[in-house]
C-alpha positions in Angstrom: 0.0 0.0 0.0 1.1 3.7 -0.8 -0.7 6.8 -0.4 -0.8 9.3 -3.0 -0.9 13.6 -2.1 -4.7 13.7 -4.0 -8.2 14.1 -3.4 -10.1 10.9 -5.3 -14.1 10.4 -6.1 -15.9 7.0 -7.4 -18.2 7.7 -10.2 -20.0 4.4 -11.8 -17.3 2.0 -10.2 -14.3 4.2 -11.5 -12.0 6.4 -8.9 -11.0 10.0 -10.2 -8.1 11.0 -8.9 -7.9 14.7 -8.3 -4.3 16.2 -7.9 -2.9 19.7 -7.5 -1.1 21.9 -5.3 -2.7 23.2 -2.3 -5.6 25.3 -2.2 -6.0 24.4 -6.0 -9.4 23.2 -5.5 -9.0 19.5 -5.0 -12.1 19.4 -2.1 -14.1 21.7 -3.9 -14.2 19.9 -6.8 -14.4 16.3 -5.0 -17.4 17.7 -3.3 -19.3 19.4 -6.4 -19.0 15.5 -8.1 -20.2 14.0 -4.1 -23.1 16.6 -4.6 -24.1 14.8 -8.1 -23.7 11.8 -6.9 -19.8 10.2 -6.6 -18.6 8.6 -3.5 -16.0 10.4 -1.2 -12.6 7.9 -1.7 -10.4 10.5 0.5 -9.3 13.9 0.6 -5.9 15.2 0.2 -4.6 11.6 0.8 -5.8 8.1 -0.5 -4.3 4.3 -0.4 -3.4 2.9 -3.6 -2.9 -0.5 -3.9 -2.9 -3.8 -6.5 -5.4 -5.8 -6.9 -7.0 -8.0 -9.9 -4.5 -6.4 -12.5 -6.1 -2.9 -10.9 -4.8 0.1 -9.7 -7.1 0.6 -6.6 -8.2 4.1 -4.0 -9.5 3.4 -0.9 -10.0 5.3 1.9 -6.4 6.1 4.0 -6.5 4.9 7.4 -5.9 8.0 9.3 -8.8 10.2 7.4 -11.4 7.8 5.9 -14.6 9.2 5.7 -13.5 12.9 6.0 -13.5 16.2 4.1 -12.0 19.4 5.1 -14.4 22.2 3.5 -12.5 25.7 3.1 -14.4 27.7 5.4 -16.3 25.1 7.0 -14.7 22.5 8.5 -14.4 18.5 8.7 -17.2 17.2 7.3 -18.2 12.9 8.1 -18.8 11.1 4.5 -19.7 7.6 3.4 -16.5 6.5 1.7 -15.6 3.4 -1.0 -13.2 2.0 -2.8 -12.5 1.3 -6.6 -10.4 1.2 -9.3 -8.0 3.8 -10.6 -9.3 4.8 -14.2 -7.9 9.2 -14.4 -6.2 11.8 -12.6 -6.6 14.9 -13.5 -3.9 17.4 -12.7 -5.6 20.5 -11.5 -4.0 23.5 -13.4 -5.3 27.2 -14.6 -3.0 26.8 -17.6 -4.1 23.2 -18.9 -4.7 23.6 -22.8 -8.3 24.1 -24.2 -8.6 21.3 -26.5 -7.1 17.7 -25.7 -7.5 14.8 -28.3 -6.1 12.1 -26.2 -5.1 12.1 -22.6 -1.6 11.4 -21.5 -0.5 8.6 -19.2 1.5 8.8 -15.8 2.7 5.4 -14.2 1.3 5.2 -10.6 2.4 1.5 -9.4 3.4 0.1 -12.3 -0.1 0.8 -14.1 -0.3 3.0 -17.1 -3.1 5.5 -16.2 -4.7 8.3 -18.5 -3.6 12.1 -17.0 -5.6 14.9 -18.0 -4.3 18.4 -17.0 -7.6 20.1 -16.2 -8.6 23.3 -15.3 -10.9 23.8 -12.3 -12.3 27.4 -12.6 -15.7 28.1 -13.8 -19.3 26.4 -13.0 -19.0 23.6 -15.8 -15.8 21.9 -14.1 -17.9 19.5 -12.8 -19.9 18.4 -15.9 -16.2 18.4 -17.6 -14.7 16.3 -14.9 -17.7 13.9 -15.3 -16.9 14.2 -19.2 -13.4 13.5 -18.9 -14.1 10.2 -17.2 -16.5 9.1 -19.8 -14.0 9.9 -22.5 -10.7 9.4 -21.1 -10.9 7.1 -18.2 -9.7 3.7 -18.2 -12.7 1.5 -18.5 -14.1 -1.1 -15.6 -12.8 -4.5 -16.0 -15.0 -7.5 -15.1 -13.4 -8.3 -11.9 -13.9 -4.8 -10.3 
């Protein structure tokens, strides 16, 4: 098991990881996707481990089931586990059009890395699209 410096959402049986630097908008973002339905996996820090040829996110030990809203506080969430399928790299500068998403190696899998910007009040709908699009698809033993 390692854990990774990112925020992470299940949507359909897929983890989105959400990475960036502090304050970039990781929560916000994780909780706009909770709002329309995902599962909290962890904030600003989730276990990655192997399993069935997978990549998995699962809650880490030491903050399952919380989120820190700016402004707000901790906040108690149902949490779950799946398979890694995209990270997308929060950053203001990420190019408007993309025709394929790249790949980072996280554990020895290959998974697709979107640079992705967060601002404006479709982020969500485009984090939900990026998924669909880019994400790595479930595999029968998920």
């Amino acid at each position: 098991m390692s854990l990774r410096q990112a925020s992470a959402v299940a949507i359909g049986g897929r983890a989105l990881l959400i990475e960036g630097s502090p304050g970039s908008g990781k929560s916000s973002l994780a909780l706009v996707l909770i709002d329309r339905g995902a599962t909290l996996i962890g904030d600003d820090g989730v276990s990655l481990t192997e399993s069935d040829g997978a990549l998995w996110a699962s809650p880490p030990p030491n903050t399952a089931g919380q989120i820190e809203l700016r402004n707000v506080g901790l906040v108690a969430l149902a949490t779950t586990r799946a398979p890694v399928a995209l990270v997308l790299a929060l950053d203001e500068g990420a190019p408007r059009f993309v025709e394929q998403a790249e790949s980072i190696e996280i554990g020895g899998h290959a998974i697709p890395r979107l640079a992705f910007d967060p601002r404006g009040p479709a982020a969500v709908v485009r984090a939900e699209y990026a998924l669909a699009l880019h994400g790595l698809p479930l595999s029968r033993t998920a």
